[in-house]
PLY file of the C-alpha trace (Angstrom):
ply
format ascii 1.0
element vertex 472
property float x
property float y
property float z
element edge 471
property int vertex1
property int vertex2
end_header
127.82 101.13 102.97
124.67 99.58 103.84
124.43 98.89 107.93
122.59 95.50 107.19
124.99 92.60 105.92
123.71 89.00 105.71
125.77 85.62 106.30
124.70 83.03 103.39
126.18 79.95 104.69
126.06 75.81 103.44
125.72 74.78 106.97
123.12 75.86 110.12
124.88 78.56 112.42
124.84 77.12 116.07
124.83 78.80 118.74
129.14 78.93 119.58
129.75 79.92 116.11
127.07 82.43 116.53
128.76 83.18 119.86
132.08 83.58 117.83
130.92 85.99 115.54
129.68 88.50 118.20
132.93 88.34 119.89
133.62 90.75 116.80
132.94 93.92 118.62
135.85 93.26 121.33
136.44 92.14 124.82
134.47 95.37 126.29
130.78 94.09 124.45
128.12 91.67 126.15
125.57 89.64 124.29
122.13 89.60 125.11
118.62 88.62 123.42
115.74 90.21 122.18
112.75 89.62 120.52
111.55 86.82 122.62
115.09 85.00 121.85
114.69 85.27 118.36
117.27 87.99 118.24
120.99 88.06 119.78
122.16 92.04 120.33
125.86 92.76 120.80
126.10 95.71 123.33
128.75 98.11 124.09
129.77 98.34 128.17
127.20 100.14 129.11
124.47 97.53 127.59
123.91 99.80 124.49
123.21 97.62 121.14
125.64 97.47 118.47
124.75 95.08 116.41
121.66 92.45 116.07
121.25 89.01 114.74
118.38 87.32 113.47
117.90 83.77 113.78
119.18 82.12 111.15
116.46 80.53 108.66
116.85 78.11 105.59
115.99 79.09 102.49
114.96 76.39 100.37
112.86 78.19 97.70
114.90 77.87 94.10
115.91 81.74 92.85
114.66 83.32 96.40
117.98 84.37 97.29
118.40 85.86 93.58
115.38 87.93 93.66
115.76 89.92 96.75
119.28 90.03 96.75
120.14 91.05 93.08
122.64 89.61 90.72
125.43 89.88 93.45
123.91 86.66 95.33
123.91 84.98 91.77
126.77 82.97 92.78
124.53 80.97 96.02
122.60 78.47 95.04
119.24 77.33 97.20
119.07 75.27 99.86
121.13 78.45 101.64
121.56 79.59 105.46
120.26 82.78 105.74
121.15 84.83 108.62
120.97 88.88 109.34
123.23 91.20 111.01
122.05 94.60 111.40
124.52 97.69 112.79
123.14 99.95 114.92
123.41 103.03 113.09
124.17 105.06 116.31
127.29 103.38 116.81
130.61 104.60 114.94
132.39 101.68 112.76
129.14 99.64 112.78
129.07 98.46 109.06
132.58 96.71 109.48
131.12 95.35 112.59
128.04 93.88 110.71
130.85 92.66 108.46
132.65 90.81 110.65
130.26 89.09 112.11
129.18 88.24 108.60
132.33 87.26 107.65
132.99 85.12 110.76
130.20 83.21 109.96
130.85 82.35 106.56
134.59 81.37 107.29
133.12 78.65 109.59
130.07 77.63 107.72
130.96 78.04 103.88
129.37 80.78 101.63
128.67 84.34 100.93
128.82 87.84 102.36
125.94 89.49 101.13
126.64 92.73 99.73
130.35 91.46 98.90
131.89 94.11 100.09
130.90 93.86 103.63
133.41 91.08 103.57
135.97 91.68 106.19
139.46 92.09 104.41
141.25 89.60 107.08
138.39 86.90 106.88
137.14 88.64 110.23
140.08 87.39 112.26
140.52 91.01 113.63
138.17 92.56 116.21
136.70 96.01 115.23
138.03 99.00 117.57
136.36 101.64 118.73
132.65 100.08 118.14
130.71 102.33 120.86
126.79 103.45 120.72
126.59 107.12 120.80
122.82 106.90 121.65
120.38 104.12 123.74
118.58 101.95 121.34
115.06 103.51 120.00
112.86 101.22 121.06
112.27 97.11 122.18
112.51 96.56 118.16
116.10 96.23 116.90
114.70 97.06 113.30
114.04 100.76 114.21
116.53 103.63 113.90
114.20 106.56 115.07
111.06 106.45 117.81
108.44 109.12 118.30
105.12 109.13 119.74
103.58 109.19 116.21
106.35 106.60 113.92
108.71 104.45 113.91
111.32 105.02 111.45
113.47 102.16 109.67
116.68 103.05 107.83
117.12 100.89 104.72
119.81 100.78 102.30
119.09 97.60 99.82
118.58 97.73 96.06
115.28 95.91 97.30
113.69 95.93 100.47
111.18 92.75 101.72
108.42 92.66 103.81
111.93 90.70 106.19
110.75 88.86 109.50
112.34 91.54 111.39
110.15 94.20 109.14
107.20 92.31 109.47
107.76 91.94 113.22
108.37 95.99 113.75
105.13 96.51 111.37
103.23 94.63 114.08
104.60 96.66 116.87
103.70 100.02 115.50
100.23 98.77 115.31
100.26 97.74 118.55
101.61 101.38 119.79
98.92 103.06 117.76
102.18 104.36 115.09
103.04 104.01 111.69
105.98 102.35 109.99
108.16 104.82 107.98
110.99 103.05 105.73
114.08 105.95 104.99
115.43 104.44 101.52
117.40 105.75 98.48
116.27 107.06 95.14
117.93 103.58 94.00
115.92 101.47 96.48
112.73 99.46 94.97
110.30 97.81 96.99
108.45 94.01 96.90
104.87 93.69 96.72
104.03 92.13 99.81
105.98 95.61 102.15
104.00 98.04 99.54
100.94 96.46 100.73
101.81 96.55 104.35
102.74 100.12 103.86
99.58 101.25 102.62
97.12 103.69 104.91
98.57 106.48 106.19
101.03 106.93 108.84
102.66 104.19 107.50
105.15 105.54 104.38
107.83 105.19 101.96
110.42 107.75 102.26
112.84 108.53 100.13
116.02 110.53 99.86
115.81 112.91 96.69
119.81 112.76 96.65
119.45 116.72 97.60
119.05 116.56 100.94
115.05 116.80 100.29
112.12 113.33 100.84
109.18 112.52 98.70
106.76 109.95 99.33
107.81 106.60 96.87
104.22 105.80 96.69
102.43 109.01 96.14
105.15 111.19 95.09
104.57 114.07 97.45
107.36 116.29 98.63
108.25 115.28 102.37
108.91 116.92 105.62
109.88 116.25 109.16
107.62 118.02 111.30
106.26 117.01 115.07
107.58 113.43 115.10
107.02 112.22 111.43
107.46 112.47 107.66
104.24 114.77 106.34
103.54 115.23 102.63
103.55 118.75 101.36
101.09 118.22 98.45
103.86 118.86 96.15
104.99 116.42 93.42
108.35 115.43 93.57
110.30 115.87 89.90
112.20 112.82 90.34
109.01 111.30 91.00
107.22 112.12 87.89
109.76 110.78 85.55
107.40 108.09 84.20
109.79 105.11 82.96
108.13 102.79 79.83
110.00 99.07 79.77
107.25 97.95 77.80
107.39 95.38 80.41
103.65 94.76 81.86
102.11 92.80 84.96
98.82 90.79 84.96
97.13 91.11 89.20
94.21 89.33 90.60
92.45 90.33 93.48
89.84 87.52 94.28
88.57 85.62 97.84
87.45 82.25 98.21
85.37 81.08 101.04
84.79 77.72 102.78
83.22 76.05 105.46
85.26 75.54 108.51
85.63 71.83 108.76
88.44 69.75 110.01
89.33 68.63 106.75
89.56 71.41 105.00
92.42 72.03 102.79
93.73 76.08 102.21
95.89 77.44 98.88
93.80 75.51 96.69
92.28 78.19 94.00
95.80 80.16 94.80
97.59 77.06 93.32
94.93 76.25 90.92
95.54 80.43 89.53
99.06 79.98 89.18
99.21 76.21 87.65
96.57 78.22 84.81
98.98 81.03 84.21
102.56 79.60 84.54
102.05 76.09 84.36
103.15 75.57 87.44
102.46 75.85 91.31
103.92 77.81 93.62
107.94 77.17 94.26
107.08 78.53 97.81
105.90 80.13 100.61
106.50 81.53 103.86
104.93 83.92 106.97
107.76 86.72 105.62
110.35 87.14 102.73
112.51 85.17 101.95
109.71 82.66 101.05
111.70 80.02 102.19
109.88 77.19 102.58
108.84 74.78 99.50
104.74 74.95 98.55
102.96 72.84 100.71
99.30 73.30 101.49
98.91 70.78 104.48
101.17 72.60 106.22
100.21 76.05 105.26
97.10 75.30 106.62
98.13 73.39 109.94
99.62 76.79 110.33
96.86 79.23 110.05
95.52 76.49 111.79
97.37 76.87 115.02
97.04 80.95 114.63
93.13 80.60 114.01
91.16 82.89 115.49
93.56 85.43 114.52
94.48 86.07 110.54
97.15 84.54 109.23
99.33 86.89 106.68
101.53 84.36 104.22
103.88 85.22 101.01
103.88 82.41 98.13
106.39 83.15 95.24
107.18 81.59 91.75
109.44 79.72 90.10
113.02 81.22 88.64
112.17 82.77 85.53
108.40 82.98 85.83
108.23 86.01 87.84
105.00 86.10 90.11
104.54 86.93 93.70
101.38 86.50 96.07
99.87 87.40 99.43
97.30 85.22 101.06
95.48 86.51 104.36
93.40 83.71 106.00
90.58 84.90 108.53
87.80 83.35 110.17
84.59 84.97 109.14
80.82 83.77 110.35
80.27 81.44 107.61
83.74 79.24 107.47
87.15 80.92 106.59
87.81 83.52 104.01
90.98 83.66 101.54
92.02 86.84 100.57
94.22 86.58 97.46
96.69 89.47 95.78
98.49 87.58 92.65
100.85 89.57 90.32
102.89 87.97 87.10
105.36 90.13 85.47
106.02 89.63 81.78
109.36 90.90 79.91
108.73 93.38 76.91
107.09 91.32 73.93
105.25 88.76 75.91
101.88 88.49 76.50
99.51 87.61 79.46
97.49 84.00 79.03
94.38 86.15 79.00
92.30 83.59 76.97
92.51 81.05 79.53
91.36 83.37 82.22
87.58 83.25 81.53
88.30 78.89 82.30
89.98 79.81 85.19
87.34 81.96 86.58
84.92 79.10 85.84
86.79 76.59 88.19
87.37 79.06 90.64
83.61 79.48 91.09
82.69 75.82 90.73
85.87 74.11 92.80
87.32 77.04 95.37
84.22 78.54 96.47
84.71 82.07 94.85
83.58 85.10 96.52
84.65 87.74 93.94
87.84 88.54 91.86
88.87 91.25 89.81
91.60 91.05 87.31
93.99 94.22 86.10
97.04 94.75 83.80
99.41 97.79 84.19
102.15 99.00 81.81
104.99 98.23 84.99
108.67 96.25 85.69
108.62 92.41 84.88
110.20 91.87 88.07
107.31 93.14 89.83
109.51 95.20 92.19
108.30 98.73 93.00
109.99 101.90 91.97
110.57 105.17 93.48
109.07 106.87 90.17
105.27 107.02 88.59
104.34 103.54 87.03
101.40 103.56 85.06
98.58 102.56 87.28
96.83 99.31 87.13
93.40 99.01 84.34
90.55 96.38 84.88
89.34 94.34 82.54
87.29 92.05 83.92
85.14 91.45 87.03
83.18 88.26 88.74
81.08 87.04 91.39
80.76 83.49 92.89
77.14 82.82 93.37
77.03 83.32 97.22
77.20 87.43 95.92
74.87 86.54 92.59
72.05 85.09 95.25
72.68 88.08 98.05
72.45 90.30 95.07
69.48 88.47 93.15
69.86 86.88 90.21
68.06 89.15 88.04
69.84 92.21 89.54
73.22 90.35 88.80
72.71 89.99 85.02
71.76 93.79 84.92
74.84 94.72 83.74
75.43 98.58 82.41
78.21 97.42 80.18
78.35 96.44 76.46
79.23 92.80 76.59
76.76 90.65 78.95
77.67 89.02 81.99
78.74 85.48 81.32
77.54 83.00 83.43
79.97 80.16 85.14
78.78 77.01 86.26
74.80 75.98 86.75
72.04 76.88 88.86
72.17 78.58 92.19
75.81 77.34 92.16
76.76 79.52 89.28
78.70 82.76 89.05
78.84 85.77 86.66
82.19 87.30 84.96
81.85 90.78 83.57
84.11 91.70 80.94
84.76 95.67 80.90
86.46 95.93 78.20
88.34 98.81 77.17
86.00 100.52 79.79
88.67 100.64 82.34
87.87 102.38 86.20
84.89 103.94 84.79
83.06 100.80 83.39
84.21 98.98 86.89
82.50 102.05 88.92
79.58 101.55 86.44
79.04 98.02 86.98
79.46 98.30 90.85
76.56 100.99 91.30
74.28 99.18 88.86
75.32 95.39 91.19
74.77 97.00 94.65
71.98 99.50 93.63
69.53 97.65 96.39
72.43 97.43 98.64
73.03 100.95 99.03
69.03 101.89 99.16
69.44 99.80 102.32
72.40 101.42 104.10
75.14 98.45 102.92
77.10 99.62 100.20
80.06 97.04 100.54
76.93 94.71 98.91
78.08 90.96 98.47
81.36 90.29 97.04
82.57 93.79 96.53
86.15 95.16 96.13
0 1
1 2
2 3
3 4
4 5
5 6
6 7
7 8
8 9
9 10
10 11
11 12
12 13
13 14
14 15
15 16
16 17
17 18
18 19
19 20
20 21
21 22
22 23
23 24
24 25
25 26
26 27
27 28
28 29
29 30
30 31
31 32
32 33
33 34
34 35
35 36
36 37
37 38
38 39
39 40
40 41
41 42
42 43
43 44
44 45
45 46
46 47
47 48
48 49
49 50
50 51
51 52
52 53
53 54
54 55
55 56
56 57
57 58
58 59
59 60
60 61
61 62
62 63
63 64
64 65
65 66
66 67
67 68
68 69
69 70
70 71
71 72
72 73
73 74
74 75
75 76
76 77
77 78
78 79
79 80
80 81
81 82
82 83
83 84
84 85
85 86
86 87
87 88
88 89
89 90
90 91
91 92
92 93
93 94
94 95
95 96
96 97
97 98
98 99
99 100
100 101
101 102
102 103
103 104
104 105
105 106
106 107
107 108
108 109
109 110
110 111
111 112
112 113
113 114
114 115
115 116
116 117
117 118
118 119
119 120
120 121
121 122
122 123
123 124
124 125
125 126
126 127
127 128
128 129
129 130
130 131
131 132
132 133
133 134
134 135
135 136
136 137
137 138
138 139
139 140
140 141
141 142
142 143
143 144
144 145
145 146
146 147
147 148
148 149
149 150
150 151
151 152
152 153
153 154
154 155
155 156
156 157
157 158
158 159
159 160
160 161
161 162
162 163
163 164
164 165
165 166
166 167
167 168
168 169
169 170
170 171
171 172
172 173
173 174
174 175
175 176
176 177
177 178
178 179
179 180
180 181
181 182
182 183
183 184
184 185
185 186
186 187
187 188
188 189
189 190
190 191
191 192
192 193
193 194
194 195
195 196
196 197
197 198
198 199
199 200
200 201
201 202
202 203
203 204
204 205
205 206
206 207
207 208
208 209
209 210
210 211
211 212
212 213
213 214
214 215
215 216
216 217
217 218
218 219
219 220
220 221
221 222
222 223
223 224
224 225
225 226
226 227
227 228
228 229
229 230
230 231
231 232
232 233
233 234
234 235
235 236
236 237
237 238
238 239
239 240
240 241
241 242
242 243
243 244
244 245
245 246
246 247
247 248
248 249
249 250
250 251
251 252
252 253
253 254
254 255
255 256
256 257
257 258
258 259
259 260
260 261
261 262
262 263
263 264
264 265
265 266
266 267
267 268
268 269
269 270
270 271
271 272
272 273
273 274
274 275
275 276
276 277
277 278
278 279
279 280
280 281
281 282
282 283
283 284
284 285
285 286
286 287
287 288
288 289
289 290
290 291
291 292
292 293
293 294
294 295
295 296
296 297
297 298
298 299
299 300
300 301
301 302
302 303
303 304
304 305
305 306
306 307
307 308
308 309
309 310
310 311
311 312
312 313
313 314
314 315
315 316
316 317
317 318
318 319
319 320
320 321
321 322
322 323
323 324
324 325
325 326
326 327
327 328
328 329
329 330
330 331
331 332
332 333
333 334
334 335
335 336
336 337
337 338
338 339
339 340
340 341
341 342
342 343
343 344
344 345
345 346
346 347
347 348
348 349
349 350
350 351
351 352
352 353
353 354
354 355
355 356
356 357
357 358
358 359
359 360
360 361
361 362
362 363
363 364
364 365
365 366
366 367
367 368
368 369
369 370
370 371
371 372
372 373
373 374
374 375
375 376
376 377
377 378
378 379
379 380
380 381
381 382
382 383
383 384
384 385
385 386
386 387
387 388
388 389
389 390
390 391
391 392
392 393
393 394
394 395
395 396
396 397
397 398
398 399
399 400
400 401
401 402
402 403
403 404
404 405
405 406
406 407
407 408
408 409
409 410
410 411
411 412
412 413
413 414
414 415
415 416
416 417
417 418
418 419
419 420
420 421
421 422
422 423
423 424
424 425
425 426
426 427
427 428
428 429
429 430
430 431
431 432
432 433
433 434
434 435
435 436
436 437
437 438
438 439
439 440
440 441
441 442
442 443
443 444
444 445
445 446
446 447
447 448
448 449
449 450
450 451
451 452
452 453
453 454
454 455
455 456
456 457
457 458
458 459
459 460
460 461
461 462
462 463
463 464
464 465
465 466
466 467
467 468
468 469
469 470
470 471
């Protein structure tokens, strides 16, 4: 049973029945808080955690709850309560302690137990005995199960695992300690887009349990060890790994960045909502700093918040509609000319289906001419509609096109720009110096995109600056 249960309830926890809930563990546990008071621990006598509790956040994103939580949430319908209990997995009896507290909740507020079978059999009524931590708690993070001088090591047991505020919050402290973030999950586990991203660049992994007693890497595929402090690839592939799973399913990923002068009025999210109304027809259902995406799209104040956080970056997750799988990051930064999007946008589409890709070359055009386009590069990759990441090879993602706004057609030169190596011509967007250039590759793939980028940044690199303009 999975030592992380979560209380979906109708109403806002307060702080008694919060209070009531912890009272779970027996008269010999004490509450205390963590996390800058945005966690409540339940500790054993000797001030040991048991069991932590998020703050409770509202999700008001339509099919949120449904897409992290899997058909067993079905049932709980948006606007929901959703609040966290995690078990310390030191301590004996912790999963029915996580469900009890769960369960408490719910019997006060109205709901769900998330998984179901965390519900406690009595409705939670019953204290649990003999809840004790065998071991002191790893580190200031309540997310982390194991601490060394080189990782911190989560233990997750969900048929999908977010980039959670609690995640996102230990991700930050690992950085901070100069360690990586290593995620323990099963065979069965798949990941979201937004925590594969976080996990990339090594020490940071994703480990997972062969169901032999053995680890390979979910990403890479490479056998696993423990040794000195941390999970280290052998440079052996993993069989269970290389089982390479067709759906026929297929996903459709920009990569682009927009940049803008940094005046008062502007306005942020604009060519990421202008991307998805093109391809789904619609905006974004949400957003939010962490998953759930639980607030609803709003770009005044998803920029009053990177607002407030300016100078440092602001990290946000937008997601789709029910039904319309797509999923996005956006990173906002300050950068010497104004402030610089940074866009990842995936759309999964079910077997039979096909990507909008005639409308793309219009989209590019707008992006250049109204969003202040830096560069974008668009893929498609044989891979789950869902857009959920699996512990098995995927086909990997193939370009087909590629385009620069005309800040990077001007840095470049123009003439340089519309040197292109490739069959097809570069096709200019919009007029004058204000115009752009999309480069379709074709069925060219990596090797037309490496192609296209030595011919583009030729001068560059005879300088020393082979980034170039625009670059990916």
């Amino acid at each position: 049973m999975t030592t992380d249960v979560i209380a979906l309830t109708e109403q806002m926890p307060d702080p008694w029945t919060l209070m009531a809930g912890l009272m779970s563990g027996g008269p010999d546990t004490s509450v205390a808080a963590a996390g800058d008071g945005a966690v409540i621990q339940l500790c054993d006598a000797e001030g040991r955690p048991l069991a932590s509790v998020e703050a409770p956040m509202l999700v008001q994103t339509p099919g949120e709850i449904a897409r992290l939580l899997g058909p067993d949430a079905a049932p709980v319908t948006e606007p929901m309560w959703w609040t966290e209990v995690r078990a310390a997995t030191a301590a004996p009896n912790s999963p029915q302690l996580a469900g009890t507290i769960a369960t408490r909740l719910v019997g006060q507020l109205g709901g769900a137990v998330w998984p179901p079978e965390a519900t406690a059999p009595d409705g939670g009524a019953a204290a649990v005995p003999g809840v004790t931590a065998t071991a002191a708690t790893a580190a200031a993070q309540p997310a982390v199960d194991v601490l060394t001088d080189k990782v911190a090591a989560v233990i997750q047991d969900r048929p999908v695992v977010a980039m959670t505020a609690w995640l996102a919050d230990a991700l930050r402290a690992t950085r901070t300690s100069d360690r990586g973030l290593q995620i323990v999950t099963p065979r069965t586990a798949r990941l979201t887009l937004p925590l594969r991203a976080a996990l990339s660049g090594l020490p940071n992994r994703w480990v997972v349990q062969d169901g032999e007693g053995g680890y390979y890497d979910g990403l890479s595929g490479s056998e696993l060890h423990w040794q000195d402090g941390a999970f280290t690839a052998t440079g052996t592939l993993a069989s269970p790994y290389a089982q390479l799973a067709e759906t026929g399913e297929h996903q459709l990923l920009l990569t682009f960045a927009t940049r803008h002068p940094a005046d008062r009025d502007l306005l942020l999210g604009g060519a990421l909502e202008a991307t998805w109304q093109q391809l789904t027809g619609a905006a974004p259902a949400g957003w939010g700093t962490a998953e759930p995406a639980n607030l609803p799209w709003d770009r005044q104040e998803l920029t009053d918040l990177a607002r407030d956080r300016a100078p440092d970056p602001t990290l946000l997750v937008a997601v789709g509609h029910p039904g319309r799988p797509a999923i996005a990051t956006l990173r906002v930064g300050r950068v010497p000319s104004g402030v610089e999007e940074e866009v990842t946008l995936a759309l999964g589409y079910p077997k039979d289906t096909a990507p909008p890709l005639d409308t793309l070359l219009e989209l590019a055009e707008q992006l250049v001419t109204e969003h202040g386009l830096v560069s974008l590069l668009i893929q498609r990759r044989h891979a789950r509609a869902d857009l959920t990441i699996p512990a098995h090879l995927e086909a990997p993602p193939v370009p087909g096109a590629f385009l620069i706004g005309s800040e990077a057609v001007q840095e470049i030169g123009p003439a340089q720009a519309r040197r292109s190596p490739l069959t097809d011509p570069p096709v200019q967007l919009g007029r004058g110096a204000d115009a752009g250039l999309y480069y379709p590759l074709g069925d060219g793939g990596w090797e037309a995109y490496q192609q296209l980028m030595g011919e583009l940044y030729r001068e560059a690199k005879r300088k020393g600056n082979p980034g170039g303009a625009g670059g990916h």
